[in-house]
C-alpha positions in Angstrom: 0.0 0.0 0.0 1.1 3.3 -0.9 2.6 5.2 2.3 0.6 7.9 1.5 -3.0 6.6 2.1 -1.1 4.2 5.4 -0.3 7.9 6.7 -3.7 9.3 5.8 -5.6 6.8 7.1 -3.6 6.6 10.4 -4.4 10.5 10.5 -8.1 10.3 10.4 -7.9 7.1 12.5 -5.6 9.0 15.6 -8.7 12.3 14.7 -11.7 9.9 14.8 -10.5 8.3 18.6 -9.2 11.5 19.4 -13.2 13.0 19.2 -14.9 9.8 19.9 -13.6 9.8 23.8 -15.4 12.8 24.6 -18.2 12.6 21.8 -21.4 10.1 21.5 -20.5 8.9 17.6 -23.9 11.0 16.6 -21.8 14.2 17.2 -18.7 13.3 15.4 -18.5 15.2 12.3 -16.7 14.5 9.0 -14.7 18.0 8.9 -13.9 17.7 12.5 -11.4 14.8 11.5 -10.6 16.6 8.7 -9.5 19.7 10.5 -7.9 17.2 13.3 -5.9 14.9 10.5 -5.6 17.9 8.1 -7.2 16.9 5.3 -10.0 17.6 3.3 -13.5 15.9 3.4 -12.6 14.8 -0.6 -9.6 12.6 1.3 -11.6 11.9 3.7 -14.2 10.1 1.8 -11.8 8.6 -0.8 -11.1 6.0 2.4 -14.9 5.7 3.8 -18.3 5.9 3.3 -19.1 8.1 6.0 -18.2 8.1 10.1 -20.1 4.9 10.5 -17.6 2.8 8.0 -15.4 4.3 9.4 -16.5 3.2 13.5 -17.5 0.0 12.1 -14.0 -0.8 10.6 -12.2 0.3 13.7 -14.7 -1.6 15.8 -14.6 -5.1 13.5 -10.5 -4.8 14.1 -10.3 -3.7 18.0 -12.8 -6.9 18.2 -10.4 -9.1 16.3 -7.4 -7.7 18.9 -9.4 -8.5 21.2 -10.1 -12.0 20.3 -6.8 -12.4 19.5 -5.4 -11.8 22.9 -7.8 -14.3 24.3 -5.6 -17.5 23.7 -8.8 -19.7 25.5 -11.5 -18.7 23.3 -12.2 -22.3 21.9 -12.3 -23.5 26.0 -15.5 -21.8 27.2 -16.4 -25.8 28.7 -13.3 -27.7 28.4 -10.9 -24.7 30.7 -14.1 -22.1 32.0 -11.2 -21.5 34.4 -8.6 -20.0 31.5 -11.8 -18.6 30.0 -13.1 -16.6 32.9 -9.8 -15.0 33.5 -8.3 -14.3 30.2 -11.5 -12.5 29.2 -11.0 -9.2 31.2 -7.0 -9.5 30.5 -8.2 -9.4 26.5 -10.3 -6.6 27.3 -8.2 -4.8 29.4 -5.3 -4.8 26.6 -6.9 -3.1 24.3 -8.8 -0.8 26.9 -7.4 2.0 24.8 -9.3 1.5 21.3 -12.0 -0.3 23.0 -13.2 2.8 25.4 -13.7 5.4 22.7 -15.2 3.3 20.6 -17.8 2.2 23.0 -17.6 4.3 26.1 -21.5 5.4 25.1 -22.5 2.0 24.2 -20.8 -1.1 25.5 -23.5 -3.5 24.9 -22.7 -3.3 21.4 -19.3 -4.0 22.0 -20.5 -7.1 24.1 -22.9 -8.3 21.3 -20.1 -8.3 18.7 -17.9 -9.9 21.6 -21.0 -12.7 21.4 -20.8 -13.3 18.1 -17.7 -13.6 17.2 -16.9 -15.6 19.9 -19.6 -18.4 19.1 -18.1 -18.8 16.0 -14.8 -20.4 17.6 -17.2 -23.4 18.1 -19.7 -23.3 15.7 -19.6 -25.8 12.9 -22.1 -27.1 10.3 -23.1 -30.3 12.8 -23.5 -27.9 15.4 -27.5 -28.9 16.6 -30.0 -26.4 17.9 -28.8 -27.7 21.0 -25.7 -27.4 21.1 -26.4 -24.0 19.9 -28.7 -23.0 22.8 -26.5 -24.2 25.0 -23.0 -22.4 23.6 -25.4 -18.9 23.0 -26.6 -19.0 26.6 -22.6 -20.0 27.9 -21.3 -17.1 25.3 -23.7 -14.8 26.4 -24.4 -15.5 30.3 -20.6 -15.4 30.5 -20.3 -12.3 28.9 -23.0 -10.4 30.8 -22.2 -11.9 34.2 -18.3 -10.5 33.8 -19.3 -7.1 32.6 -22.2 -6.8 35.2 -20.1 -8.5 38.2 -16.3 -7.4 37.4 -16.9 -4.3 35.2 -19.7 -2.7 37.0 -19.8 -3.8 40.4 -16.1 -5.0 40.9 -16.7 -8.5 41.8 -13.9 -10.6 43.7 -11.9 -12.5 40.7 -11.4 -15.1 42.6 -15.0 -15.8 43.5 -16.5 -14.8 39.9 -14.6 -17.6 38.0 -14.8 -20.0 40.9 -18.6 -19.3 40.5 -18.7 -19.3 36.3 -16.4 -22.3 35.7 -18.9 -24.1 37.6 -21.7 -23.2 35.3 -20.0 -23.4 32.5 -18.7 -27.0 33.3 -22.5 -28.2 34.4 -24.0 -26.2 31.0 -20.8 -28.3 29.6 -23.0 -31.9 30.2 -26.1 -30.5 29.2 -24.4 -30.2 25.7 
């Protein structure tokens, strides 16, 4: 890729999260970037659509990051243990993109987390089941961290003491 676009699109990326951590994304405007990156809106939307290709890119590859950082995302019922606890670490490194991008709305971000994580395990012999049993593991893990540890700041110890043993029961239900 041409360094030119790299360093034009890493300019209106560093403007975009530089507004969004004070801004709801409803109030970001296209020539604010531009002034911040110093560009012009014709740059500007030679790279994306408009402000929400341009949130939903950064928000598909902060996602991926944090996925990526999350070495025991295929062990949800085999290690709920190594689950439970490299979840907030995966979070928490990549606090940085993840906060202005959904300071204003982190169910989204928790929904996304959801779905991309259920695809680990899915697969094409996957039964409704086994579905309904991974979406309710998936997603009751997920809300039960951010409600317990994020919001309420729930004893570690005791949360994935307390979800490993779900998960391992939901586990022979499967």
């Amino acid at each position: 890729m041409d360094l030119r676009i790299i360093k034009t699109k890493k300019a209106i990326r560093e403007a975009f999260f530089s507004l969004r951590r004070n801004s709801t994304l409803d109030k970001v405007k296209v020539k604010d970037i531009c002034a911040l990156a110093m560009i012009n809106k014709t740059t500007f939307y030679k790279h994306y659509e408009d402000i929400y290709a341009l949130s939903d890119e950064l928000e598909k590859e902060v996602v991926d990051m944090v996925i990526a950082n999350l070495t025991a995302k295929g062990e949800i019922f085999t290690n709920p243990s190594r689950f439970i606890t490299e979840l907030p670490k995966a979070l928490n490194a990549n606090h940085g993109m993840l906060y202005p991008l959904f300071h204003d709305n982190f169910d989204k971000l928790f929904v996304i987390l959801e779905k991309r994580l259920k695809c680990c395990y899915s697969r094409k012999e996957l039964t409704d089941e086994e579905d309904i049993v991974l979406t309710f593991a998936i997603g009751g893990a997920l809300h039960t961290m951010r409600q317990l540890k994020f919001e309420r700041n729930c004893d570690d110890a005791l949360l994935t003491e307390k979800l490993s043993k779900i998960l391992k029961k939901l586990n022979e239900l499967k």
